[in-house]
C-alpha positions in Angstrom: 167.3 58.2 137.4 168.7 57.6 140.9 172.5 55.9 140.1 174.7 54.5 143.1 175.6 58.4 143.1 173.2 59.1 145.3 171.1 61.8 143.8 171.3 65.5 142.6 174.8 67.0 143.8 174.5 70.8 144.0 178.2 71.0 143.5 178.1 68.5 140.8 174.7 68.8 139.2 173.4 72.7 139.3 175.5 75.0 136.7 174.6 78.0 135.7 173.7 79.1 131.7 177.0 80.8 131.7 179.1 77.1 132.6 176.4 75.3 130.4 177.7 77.7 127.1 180.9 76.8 127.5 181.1 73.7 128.4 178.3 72.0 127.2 179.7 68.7 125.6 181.4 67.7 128.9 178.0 68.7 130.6 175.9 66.3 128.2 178.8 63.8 128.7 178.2 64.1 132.5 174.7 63.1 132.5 174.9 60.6 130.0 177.5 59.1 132.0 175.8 59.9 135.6 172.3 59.3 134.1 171.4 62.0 136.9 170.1 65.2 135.5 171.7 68.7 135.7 169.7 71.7 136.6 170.6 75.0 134.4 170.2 77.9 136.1 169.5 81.5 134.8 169.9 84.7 136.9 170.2 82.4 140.1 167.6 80.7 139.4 166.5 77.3 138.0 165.4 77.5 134.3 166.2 74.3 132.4 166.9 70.2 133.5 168.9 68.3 131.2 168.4 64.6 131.2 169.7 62.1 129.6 167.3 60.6 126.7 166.9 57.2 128.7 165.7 59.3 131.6 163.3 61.2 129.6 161.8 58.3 127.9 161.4 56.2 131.1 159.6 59.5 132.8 157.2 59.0 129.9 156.6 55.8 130.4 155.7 56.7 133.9 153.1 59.4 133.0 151.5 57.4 130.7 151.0 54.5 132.9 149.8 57.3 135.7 147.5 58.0 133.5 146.2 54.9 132.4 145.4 53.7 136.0 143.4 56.8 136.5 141.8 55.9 133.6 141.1 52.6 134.9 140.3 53.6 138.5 137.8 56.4 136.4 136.5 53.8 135.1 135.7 51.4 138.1 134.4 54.0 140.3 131.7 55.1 137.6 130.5 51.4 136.7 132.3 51.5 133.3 135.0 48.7 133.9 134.4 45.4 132.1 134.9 42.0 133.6 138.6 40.1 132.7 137.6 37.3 130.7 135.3 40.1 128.1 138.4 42.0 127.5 140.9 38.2 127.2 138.3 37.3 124.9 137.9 40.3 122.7 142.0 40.9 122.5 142.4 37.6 121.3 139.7 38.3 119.1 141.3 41.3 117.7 145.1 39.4 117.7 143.5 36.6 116.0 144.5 34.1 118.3 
């Protein structure tokens, strides 16, 4: 998400709900283009992020891999890890190879 832009830009990057309403195809344009998010505020505050969908998917990606090495870590500390060459051998098992 970080471009050559440097970042979030208050000026640029946090409109309000009122701005988003009416001009929310250049808005969506922005961030596609930008592929930095926008924060939508409500009342002052902020309520919403929009992202662009290539954003979102790679901040997925990120949580699942989180996840899967505390899985793994999990794992490890409480003994229930399995050597390399077991797991080699049991994926090529199961791809047949």
């Amino acid at each position: 998400m970080n471009s050559s832009t440097g970042g979030l830009r208050a000026s640029r990057d946090i409109r309000s709900l009122s701005e988003f309403r009416a001009h929310a195809a250049a808005f969506v344009e922005q961030v596609q283009s930008t592929s930095e998010p926008m924060v939508i505020t409500q009342r002052g505050r902020s309520a919403i992020v929009l992202l662009a969908i290539a954003a979102y998917e790679g901040l997925l990606d990120e949580v699942e891999l989180a996840r899967d090495v505390r899985t793994s870590v999990e794992q490890v500390e409480t003994g229930r890890a399995e050597p390399s060459e077991r797991v080699e051998t049991r994926l090529r098992a199961m791809l047949g190879r």
